[in-house]
N, C-alpha and C positions, 0 to 999 in steps of 0.2 A: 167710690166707696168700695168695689168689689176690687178695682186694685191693690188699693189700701189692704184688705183682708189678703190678698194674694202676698204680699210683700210680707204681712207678718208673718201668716203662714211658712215660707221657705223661711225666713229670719230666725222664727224660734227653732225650727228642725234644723237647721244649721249649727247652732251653738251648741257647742259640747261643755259639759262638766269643769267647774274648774280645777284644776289640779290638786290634789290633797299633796302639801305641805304647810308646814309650821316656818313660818319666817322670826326671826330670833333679832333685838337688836344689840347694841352699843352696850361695851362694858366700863368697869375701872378699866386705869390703865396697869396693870400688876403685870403683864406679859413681860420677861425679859430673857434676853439669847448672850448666853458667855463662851469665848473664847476659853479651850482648852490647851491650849499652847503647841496646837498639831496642825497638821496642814490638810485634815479634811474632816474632822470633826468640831461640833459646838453643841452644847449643853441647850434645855428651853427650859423656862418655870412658867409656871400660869398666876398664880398665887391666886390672890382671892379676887376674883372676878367679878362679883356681884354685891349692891344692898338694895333695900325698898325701892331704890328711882333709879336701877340701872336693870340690862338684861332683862327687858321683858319682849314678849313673843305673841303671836297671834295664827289662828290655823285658818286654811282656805279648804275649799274641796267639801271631802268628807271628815273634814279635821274643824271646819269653820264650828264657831262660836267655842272654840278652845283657846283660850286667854289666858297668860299670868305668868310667869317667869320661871326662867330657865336658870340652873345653877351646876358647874363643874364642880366635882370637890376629888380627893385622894389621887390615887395614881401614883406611878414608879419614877424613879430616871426617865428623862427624857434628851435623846440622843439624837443631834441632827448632820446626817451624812452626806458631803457634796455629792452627786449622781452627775450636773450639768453644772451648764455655767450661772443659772439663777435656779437649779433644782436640787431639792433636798429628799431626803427620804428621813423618815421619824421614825426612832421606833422607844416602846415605853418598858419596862420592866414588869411593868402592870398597869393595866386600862384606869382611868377617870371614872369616875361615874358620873353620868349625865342625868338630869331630875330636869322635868317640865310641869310645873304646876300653878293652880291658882293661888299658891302664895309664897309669899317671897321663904329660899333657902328648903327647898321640896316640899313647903306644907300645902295644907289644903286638899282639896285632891289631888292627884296625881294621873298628870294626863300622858306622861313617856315617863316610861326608867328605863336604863339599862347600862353597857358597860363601854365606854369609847376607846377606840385606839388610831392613835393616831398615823398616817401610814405616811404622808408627803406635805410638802413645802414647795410653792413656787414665788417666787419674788421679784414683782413688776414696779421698778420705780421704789415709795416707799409702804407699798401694797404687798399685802403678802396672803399667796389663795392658800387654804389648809384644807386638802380633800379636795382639789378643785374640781375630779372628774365626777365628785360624788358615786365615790365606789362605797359598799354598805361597809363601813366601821363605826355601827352603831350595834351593839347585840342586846334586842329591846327583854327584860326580865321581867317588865310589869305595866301598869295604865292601862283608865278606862280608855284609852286608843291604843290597845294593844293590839285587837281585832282587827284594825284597821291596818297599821303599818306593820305587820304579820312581825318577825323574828329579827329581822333586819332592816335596819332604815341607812342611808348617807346624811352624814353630818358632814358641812362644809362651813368652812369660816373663812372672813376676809378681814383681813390684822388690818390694822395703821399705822403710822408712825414706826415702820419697822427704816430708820434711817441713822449711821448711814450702809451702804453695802453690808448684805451679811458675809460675803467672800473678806471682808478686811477687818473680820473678824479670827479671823484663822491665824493662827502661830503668835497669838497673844492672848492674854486672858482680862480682857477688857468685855467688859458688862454693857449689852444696850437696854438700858430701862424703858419704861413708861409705853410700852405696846400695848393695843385695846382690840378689842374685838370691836371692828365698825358694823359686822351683818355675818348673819348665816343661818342657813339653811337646812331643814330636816327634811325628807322625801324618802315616801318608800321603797325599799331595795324593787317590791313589784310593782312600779309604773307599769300602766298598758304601754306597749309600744304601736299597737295596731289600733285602728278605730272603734271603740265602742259599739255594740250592735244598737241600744237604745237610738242616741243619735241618727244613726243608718236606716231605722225602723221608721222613724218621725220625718227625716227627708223624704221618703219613700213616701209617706202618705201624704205630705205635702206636695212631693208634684203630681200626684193621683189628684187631688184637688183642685190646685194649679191648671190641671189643665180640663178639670170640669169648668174651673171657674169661666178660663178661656175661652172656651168651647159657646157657654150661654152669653159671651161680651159679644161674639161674632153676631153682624147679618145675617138672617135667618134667609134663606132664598127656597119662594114655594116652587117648586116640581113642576113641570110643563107636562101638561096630561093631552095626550092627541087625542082630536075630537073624536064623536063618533061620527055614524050615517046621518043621525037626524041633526045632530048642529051640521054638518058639511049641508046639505042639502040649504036650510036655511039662510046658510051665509051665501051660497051661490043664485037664491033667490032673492 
């Protein structure tokens, strides 16, 4: 039994917090990338990404029991420039705006607002990361988690069906339709990077206990007390 308690003991002090973000899913497929007829530029649309059964979201951490969907809407040109051999850099004429709320097309509450810009493109296969190092290009203006994910958050997206090569897209003007958002990701720009003191705090008392607990599991060993005069005497008689 008193193991048992020992094991939970370090288990619970052990486990840290989970992370606060918003995981985002699956959208229409309206994503498309046009050739401009140059040899390192292409064009991207989003169009209309979401209805009632797509693009819905779920929060962890200190974001959990934040539920309901996620919608992009406005924004400029969007312009994608070869950098490497499967990398792009994005840039827009004016941000999106991004809404996460409990109802479909920003109603409801609204649990993020703000303005997205998109910075980069990497393209694996027919996968394609959008913000993959999740740097902040979220600039959050509103939501009851405004407090939480402070001024800035990274939004990251991972496309599908982005096929085939977006490189043999270049020096023609040829359209790849039907991209979706398969997943992505919101997290705030101030992640801890260091360990939490709470967690730190509760390990600490955990093996203060641990090794009370230990201490009373040991054999107890009584003390050898030397005799005095009158036992010696007696045991020599």
């Amino acid at each position: 039994m008193k193991a048992a308690m020992l094991f939970v003991l370090v288990l619970v002090a052990t486990r840290s917090p989970a992370q606060t973000n918003i995981a985002l899913g699956g959208s229409l497929g309206t994503i498309s990338f046009t050739g401009t007829g140059g040899a390192g530029d292409l064009t991207m649309s989003w169009g209309t990404l979401c209805d009632p059964a797509h693009c819905l979201g779920e929060g962890s951490g200190l974001a959990f029991g934040a539920n309901g969907f996620f919608s992009l809407s406005g924004g400029g040109d969007i312009t994608l420039t070869k950098v490497g051999k499967d990398a792009w850099s994005v840039t827009e004429t004016s941000p999106m705006v991004f809404c996460f709320s409990t109802a479909w097309d920003c109603g409801g509450v609204v649990f993020i607002e703000g303005n997205l810009q998109l910075d980069s493109l990497t393209q694996y296969g027919v996968l394609g990361l959008v913000n993959e190092a999740q740097l902040p290009n979220l600039a959050i203006t509103g939501g009851t988690l405004e407090s939480v994910f402070g001024t800035q958050a990274g939004l990251s997206f991972a496309l599908a069906e982005v096929d085939p090569d977006l490189n043999g897209l270049l020096n023609s003007d040829y359209t790849m339709p039907g991209v979706y958002v398969s997943s992505a990701s919101l997290t705030p720009d101030d992640s801890p990077s260091v360990p939490e003191p709470l967690p730190l705090v509760l390990l600490g008392t955990a093996l203060i206990l641990a090794a009370v607990l230990l201490r009373r599991m040991l054999p107890s060993k009584d003390p050898v007390t030397p005799a005095g005069p009158a036992e010696a005497s007696e045991k020599a008689q």
